[in-house]
C-alpha positions in Angstrom: 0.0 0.0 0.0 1.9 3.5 -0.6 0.2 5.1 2.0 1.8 3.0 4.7 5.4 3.8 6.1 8.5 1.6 5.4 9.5 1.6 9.0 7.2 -1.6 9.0 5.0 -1.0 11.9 1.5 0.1 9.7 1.3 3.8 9.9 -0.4 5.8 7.9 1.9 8.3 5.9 0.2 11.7 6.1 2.8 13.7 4.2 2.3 13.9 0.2 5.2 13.8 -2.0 6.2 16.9 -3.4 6.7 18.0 -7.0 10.5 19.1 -8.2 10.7 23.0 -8.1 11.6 25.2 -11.6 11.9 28.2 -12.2 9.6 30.0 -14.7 10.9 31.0 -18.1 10.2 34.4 -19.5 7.3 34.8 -22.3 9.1 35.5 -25.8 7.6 38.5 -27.8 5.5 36.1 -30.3 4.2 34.6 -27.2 3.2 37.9 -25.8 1.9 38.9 -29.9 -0.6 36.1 -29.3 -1.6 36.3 -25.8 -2.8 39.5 -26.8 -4.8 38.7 -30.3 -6.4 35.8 -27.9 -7.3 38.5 -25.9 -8.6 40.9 -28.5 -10.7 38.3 -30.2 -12.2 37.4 -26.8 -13.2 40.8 -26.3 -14.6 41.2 -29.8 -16.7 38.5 -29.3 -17.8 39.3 -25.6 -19.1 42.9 -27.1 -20.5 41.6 -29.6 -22.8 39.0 -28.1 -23.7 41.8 -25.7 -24.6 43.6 -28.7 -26.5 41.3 -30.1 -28.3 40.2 -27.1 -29.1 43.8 -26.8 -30.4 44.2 -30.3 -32.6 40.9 -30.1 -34.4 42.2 -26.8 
């Protein structure tokens, strides 16, 4: 069972294993580029559906 400890006696291990560390790399310019067309699009079609919902009521 791998939540039991290997000292042999049957305890329950309580402590989760952690994930290895790393540092975050920067975002290159084309990454940043399309984060922000993503983010133009979205708000394009956010306003428009607004728009449209407004139009329709």
């Amino acid at each position: 069972m791998p939540y039991l400890n290997n000292d042999g006696d049957s305890r329950l291990n309580n402590f989760p294993t952690e994930p290895k560390m790393y540092v975050a790399e920067s975002t290159s310019i084309d990454g940043n580029r399309n984060y922000l067309v993503i983010g133009v699009v979205g708000l394009v079609l956010t306003i428009s559906s607004i728009l449209i919902a407004m139009a329709v009521s």
